[in-house]
N, C-alpha and C positions, 0 to 999 in steps of 0.2 A: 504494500500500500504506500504511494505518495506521501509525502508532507504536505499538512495542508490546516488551513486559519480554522479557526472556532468562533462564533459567536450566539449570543443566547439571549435574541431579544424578548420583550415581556408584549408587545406593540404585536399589533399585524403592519402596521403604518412601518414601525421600524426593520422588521423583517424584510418586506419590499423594498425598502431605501439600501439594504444589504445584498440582497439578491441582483444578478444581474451575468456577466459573462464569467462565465468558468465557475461560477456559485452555486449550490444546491440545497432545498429548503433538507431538512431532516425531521422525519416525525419519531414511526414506530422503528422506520429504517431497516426493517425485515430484507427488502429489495436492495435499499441502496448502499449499504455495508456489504452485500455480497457482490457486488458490482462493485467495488473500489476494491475490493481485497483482489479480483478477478481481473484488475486494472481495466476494465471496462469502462472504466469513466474515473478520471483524474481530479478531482476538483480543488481548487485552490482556496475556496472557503466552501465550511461548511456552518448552514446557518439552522440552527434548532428551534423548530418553533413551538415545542412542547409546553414551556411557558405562557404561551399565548393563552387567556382566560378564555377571550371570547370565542376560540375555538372547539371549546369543549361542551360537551352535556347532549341530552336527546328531550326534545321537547316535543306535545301532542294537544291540538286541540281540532275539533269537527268540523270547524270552520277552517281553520288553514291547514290542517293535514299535518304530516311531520316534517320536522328540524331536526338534522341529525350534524352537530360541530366535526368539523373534519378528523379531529382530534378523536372523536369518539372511536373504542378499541370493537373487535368483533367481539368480544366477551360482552362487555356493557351492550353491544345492538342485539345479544343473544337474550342477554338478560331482562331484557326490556320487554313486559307483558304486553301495552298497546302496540308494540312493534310485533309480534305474534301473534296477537288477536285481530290487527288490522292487516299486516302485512305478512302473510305467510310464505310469502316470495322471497321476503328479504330474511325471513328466520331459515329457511333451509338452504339458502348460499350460503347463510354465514356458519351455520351446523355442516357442513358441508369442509368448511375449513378447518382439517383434523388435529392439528400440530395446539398443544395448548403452551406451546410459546408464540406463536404469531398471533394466535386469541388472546393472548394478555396483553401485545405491545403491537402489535399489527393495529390499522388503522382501514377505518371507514375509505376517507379520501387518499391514502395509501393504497389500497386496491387499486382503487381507478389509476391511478398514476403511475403502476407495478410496468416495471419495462419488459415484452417476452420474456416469455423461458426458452423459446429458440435456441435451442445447442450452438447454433452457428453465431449469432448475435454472442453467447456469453463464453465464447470459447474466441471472441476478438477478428471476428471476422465479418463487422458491421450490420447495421441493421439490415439492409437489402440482401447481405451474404451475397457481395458482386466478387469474382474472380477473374481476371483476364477479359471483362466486359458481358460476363453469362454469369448465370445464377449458379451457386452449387447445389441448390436447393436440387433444381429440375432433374439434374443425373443423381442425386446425394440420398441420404438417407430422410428423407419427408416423411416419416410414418405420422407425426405427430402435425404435418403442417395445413394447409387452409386445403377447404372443398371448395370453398363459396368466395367469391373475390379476389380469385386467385389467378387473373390473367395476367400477372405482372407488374409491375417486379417487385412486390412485397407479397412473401409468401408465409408470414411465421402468421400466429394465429393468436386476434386476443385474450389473456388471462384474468382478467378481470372475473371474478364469483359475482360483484353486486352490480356490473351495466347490464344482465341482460335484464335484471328485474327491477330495474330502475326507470331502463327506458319502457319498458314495457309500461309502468305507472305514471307514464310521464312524469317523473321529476328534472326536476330542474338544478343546476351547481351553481352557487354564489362564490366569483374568482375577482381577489382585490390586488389591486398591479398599480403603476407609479400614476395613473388615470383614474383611479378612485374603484369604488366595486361595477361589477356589471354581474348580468344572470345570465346564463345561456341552459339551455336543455341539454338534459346527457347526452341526449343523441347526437348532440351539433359538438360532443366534446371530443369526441375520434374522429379520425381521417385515416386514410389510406394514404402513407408518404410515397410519394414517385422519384425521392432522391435522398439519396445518403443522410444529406444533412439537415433533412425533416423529422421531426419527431410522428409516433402513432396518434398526439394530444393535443389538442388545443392550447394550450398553457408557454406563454412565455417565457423565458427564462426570470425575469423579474414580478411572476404571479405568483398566487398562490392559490389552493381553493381554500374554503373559510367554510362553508357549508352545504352539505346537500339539503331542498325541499323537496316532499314529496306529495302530492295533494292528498285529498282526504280519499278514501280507500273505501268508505260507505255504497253498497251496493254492486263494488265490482272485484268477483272471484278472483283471485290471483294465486300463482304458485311455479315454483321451479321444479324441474327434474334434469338431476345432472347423473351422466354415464363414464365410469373408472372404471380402473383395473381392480384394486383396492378400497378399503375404507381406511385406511393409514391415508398418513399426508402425500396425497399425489391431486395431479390438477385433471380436469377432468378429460375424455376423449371428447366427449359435448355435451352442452347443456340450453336446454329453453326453459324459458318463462314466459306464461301466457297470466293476461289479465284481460279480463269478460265482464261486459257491462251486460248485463240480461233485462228480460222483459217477460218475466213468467219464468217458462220452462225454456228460454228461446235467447238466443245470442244477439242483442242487440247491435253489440261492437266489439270487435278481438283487438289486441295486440299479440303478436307472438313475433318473439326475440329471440333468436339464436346465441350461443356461445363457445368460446374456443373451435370455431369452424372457418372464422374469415378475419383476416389482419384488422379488423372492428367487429363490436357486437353485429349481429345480422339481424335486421326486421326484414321479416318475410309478410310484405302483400297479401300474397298467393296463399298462406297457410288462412290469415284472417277473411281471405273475401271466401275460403269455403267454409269457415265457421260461422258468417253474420245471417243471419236470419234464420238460424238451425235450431234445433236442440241438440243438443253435445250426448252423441252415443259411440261407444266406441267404432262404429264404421265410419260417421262422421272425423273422430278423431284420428284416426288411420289413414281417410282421405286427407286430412289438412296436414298430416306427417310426410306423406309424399307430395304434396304440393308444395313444402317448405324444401326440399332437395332437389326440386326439379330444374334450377339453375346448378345445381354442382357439378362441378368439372374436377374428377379424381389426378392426383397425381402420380408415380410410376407406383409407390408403394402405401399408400390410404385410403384404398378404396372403401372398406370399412368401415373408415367417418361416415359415409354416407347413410349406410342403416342404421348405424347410433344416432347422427342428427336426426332422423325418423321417426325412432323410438322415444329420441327426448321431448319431442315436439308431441308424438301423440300422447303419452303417459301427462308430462306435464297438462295439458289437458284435460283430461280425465281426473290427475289430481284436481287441477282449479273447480271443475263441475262435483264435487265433493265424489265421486268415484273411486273405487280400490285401483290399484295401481300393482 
């Protein structure tokens, strides 16, 4: 690991006047201590925002839905009854994440921000993993890499446990930079980088996020189902979360959200325009499982992902519709 500055302001204000080229916020730091031991990223300061008050705590009311401070750890959002009672999407990502060390010091908006697990990326051979102007990826070992948005040239696949069921509920991230705050929705917070020296995020070098919102959760089913090797700490092969606005027994409005299948969380159209005006039975849900894959294009050795993306889409599903699974 580099030599590199420390500081530890109490501000978000201060924190952003710190941030800036070669600088890197620190939270739980699960990700970014393994990335600087891995000399994957060098930083010459490192700015800790753990101090920060007004990053912290989970807050709930009927009218504005949840507030979850960045700072908030996966223990604390496990813990969290109206986060369970209302959001059962976001209790099973977060149950989902096994290691009860990154459950004590792992972070909400640390998820989101988590850089691939891409072999290639963390083994120093950049995000794109370009070699002699060609991917390694495409002749290399991809078992783990994207179905779905994966025509080039970012092929590693998002790890994120809490964007698929965030976008799914539309929430929205509150990110404060030298400009003051601004909100953006999760879903406008990934991109697909087309060049080296793009990030997978939205986020400046001189930002930070401060909080996710999520609206009020009142009358619309939601639920993840994620597909591993294991129940120990590994990430998943894929996962969806679908949230169902209903009308009786009958699907008013879907979201359903892919994960770990494409270099960004996936909404898939296609799975929700065969869920809206249905009632949710398992053939229903098995149609809208293969309409969520029907854009994937396998690569030499994942073909595989494509009937776990399937299965997580229809299960997930069937969970939301209070269905065994």
């Amino acid at each position: 690991m580099n030599r590199f500055q420390y500081a530890s302001p109490v501000t978000k204000e201060s924190a952003v006047n710190l941030l800036g080229s070669n600088a890197v916020a620190l939270a739980g730091g699960t990700d970014l201590l393994s990335l600087m031991k891995a000399n994957v990223v060098a930083p010459d300061l490192v700015v800790n925002i753990k101090e920060i008050s007004d990053l912290k705590g989970i807050e709930y009311s009927e009218g504005s839905g949840l507030r979850v401070g960045a700072l908030v750890t996966i223990d604390e959002l496990l813990q969290d009854s109206k986060v369970r009672e209302e959001y059962p999407s976001l209790s099973v990502a977060a149950d989902g994440i096994r290691s009860s060390q990154i459950r004590s010091i792992g972070t909400v908006a640390g998820d989101l921000c988590q850089r691939p697990r891409c072999w290639y990326y963390r083994h120093g051979y950049g995000l794109l993993a370009m070699q002699n102007g060609s991917s390694m990826v495409i002749d290399g070992d991809n078992r783990y890499h994207a179905i779905l948005g994966n025509a080039g040239p970012a092929y590693f696949v998002n790890p994120s446990s809490f964007a698929p069921a965030l976008i799914a509920l539309g929430a929205s991230l509150k990110i404060v930079g030298p400009n003051g705050e601004k909100e953006i929705p999760v879903a406008d917070f990934f991109k697909t980088p087309q060049s080296e020296g793009e990030k997978e995020y939205n986020l400046a070098d001189s930002e930070i996020v401060i909080e996710i919102l999520v609206p009020p959760a009142a009358g619309k089913a939601n639920a993840t189902y994620e597909v591993r090797d294991r129940e120990a700490l590994d990430w998943p092969h894929a996962a969806a979360a679908v949230a169902l606005s209903m009308q009786g027994d009958q699907v008013e409005s879907a979201k359903v959200v892919l994960g770990h299948v494409a270099p960004g969380p996936w909404n898939s159209d296609e799975a929700a325009s065969v869920l809206n005006g249905k009632a949710v039975n398992a053939s229903v849900a098995d149609d809208a499982g293969k309409a969520a894959v029907q854009q994937a294009k396998a690569l030499s050795r994942n073909k595989y992902k494509i009937q776990l993306a399937r299965v997580a889409v229809r299960r997930a599903i069937l969970r939301a519709a209070g269905m065994e699974v």
